[in-house]
C-alpha positions, -999 to 999 in steps of 0.1 A, spaced: -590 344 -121 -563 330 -97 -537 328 -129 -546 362 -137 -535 376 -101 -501 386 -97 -491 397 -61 -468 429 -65 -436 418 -46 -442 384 -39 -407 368 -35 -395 400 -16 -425 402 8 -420 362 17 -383 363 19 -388 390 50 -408 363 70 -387 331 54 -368 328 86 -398 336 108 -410 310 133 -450 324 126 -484 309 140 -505 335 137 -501 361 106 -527 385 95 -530 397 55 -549 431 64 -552 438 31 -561 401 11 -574 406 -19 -576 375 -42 -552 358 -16 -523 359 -37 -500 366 -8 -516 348 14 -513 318 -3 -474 317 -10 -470 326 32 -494 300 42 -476 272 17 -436 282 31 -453 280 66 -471 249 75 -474 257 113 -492 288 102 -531 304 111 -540 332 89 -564 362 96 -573 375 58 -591 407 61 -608 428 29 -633 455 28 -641 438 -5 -666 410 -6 -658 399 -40 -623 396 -32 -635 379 5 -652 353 -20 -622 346 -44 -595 348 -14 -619 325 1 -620 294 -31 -584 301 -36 -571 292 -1 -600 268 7 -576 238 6 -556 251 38 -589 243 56 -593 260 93 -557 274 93 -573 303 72 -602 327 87 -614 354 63 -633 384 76 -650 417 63 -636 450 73 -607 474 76 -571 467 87 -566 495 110 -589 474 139 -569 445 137 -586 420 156 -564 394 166 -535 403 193 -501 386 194 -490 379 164 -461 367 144 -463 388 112 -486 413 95 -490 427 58 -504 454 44 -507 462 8 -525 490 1 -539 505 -28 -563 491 -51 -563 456 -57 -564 442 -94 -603 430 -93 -612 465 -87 -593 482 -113 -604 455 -137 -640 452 -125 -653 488 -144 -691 484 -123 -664 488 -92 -659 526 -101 -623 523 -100 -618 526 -136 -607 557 -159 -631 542 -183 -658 569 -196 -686 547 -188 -671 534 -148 -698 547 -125 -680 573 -102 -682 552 -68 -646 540 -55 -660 521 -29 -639 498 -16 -667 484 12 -700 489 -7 -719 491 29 -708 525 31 -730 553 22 -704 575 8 -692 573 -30 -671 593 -55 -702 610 -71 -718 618 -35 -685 638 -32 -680 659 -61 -719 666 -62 -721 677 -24 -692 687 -9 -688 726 -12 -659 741 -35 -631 743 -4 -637 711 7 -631 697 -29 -598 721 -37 -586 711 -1 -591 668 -6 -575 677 -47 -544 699 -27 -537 673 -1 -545 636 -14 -540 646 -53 -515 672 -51 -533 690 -79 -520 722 -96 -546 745 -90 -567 729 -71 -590 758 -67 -599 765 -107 -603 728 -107 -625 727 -77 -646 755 -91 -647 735 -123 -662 704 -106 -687 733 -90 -696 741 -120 -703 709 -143 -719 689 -116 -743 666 -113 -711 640 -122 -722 598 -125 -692 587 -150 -662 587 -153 -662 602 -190 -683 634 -177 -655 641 -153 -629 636 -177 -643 660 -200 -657 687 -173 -617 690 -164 -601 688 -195 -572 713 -197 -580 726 -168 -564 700 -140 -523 695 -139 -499 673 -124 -471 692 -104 -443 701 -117 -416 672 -129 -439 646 -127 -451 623 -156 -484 611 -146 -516 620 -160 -536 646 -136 -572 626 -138 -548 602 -123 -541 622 -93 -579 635 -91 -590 597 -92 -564 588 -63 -577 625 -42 -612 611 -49 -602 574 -33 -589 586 -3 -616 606 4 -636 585 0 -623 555 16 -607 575 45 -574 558 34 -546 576 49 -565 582 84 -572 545 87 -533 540 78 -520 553 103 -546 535 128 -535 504 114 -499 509 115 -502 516 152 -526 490 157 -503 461 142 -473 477 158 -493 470 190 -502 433 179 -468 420 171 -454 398 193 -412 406 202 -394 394 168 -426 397 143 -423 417 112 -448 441 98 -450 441 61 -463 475 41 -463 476 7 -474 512 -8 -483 524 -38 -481 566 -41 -458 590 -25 -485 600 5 -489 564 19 -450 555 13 -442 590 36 -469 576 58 -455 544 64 -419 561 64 -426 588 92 -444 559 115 -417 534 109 -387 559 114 -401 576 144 -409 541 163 -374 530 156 -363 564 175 -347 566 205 -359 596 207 -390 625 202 -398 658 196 -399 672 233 -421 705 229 -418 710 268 -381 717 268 -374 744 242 -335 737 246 -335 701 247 -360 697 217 -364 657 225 -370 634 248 -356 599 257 -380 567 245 -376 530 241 -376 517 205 -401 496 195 -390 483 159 -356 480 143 -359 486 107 -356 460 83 -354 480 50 -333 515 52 -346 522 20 -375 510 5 -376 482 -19 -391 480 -51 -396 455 -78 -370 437 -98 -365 446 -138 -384 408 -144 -411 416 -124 -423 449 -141 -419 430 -174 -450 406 -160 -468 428 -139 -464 468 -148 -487 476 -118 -459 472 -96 -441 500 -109 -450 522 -79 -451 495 -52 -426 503 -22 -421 477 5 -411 485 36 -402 463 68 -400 468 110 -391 439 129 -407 442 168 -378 445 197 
């Protein structure tokens, strides 16, 4: 399993913290430990906080960083709450992680037979199939629109009305076919889209981003780094909007029509201008990380 994982940016992520005096980092998003592994191994001094809603991946992070002993604690839950305060460094890489695209009992998978669940905790109540058999027609166009940016959201809404009860992938698939599209110019398959609208429903993704960017913000200590890598176009102008506006000197005054803004202390510099993405070499390994987008704030 471990020779299977590839972390998606793994030289570029620890090169940002190579100069970093850290002691306490936190992976908010650890997975099989991939990353966590390479930062705890360039920085002796180190304690980790590994956090995953997954507790397959708790287990396998766990075995695989088991020889750093009690400078690793691994805990269940989401990123956004952050426990720990003053830290040194903090990285997020969202998405889904490899065991759950690969694990087809997950629900993850485009596979006819993957049960329609996407959970990423499995204590939740709420699943993929709960959605599309429940909620009402506008609440389905509206989560297709805004997390999927689906063509037509509506027909397609009115399609999953229509078919439902859904359980597998494959019935879903077939309920939609030639009916869902991918907007304009962009090459990507529209049951893509539908699956990632679906995900972020119903893990609450981008809500609990935005939380967590704040959150970690909050936690750095002066001169720690925050990490994000993303993986579609809504979490990259997520993590894009937070960064730039808390590098600002400056916001949106809506008091003072002619003004327009208001004075504010910084609280990052920004590390990256532009986002950075994987080298030529690494897609030839690892294709996943064709989408991945790293991004890095350093705290004033």
């Amino acid at each position: 399993m471990f020779k299977e994982h590839i972390p998606v940016l793994l030289k570029e992520v620890t090169s940002f913290f190579a100069d970093q005096q850290i002691e306490r980092f936190v992976d908010g998003t650890l997975g099989l430990g991939g990353h966590a592994h390479a930062l705890l191994d360039a920085h002796p001094e180190m304690f980790l906080l590994g956090i995953d809603k997954d507790a397959d991946a708790r287990k396998i992070a766990g075995e695989r960083l088991a020889p750093f002993g009690e400078r690793v604690e691994i805990i269940g839950g989401s990123f956004a709450e952050l426990p720990w305060e003053e830290v040194d460094g903090v990285l997020l890489d969202l998405g889904v992680s490899s065991l759950q695209l690969d694990r087809e009992e997950k629900g993850f998978s485009f596979k006819p037979g993957s049960p329609l669940d996407m959970r990423m905790d499995h204590s939740q109540e709420l699943t993929a199939a709960q959605l599309l058999n429940t909620w009402s027609q506008e609440e389905l166009a509206a989560i297709l629109r805004s997390y999927g940016e689906i063509e037509r959201s509506t027909r397609v809404a009115e399609a999953i009305v229509k078919g439902r009860p859904f359980h597998f992938a494959g019935e879903l698939a077939e309920a939609l076919q030639g009916i869902a599209r991918s907007p304009r110019g962009r090459k990507i398959h529209p049951m893509t889209l539908i699956f990632q609208a679906l995900r972020i429903a119903v893990n609450d993704e981008l809500k609990q981003l935005k939380k967590g960017l704040l959150r970690a913000i909050d936690r750095l200590n002066s001169g720690g780094r925050l990490a994000v890598i993303s993986f579609h176009s809504l979490e990259d102008r997520i993590v894009k909007e937070m960064f730039k506006h808390q590098a600002a000197s400056f916001e949106s005054d809506p008091t003072d029509p002619l003004r327009g803004r208001k004075d504010k202390d910084p609280t990052v510099n920004l590390l990256t201008k532009k986002p950075i993405t994987a080298s030529i070499e690494e897609l030839k390994s690892n294709p996943r990380a064709r989408s991945a987008k790293l991004r890095v704030v350093e705290k004033r």
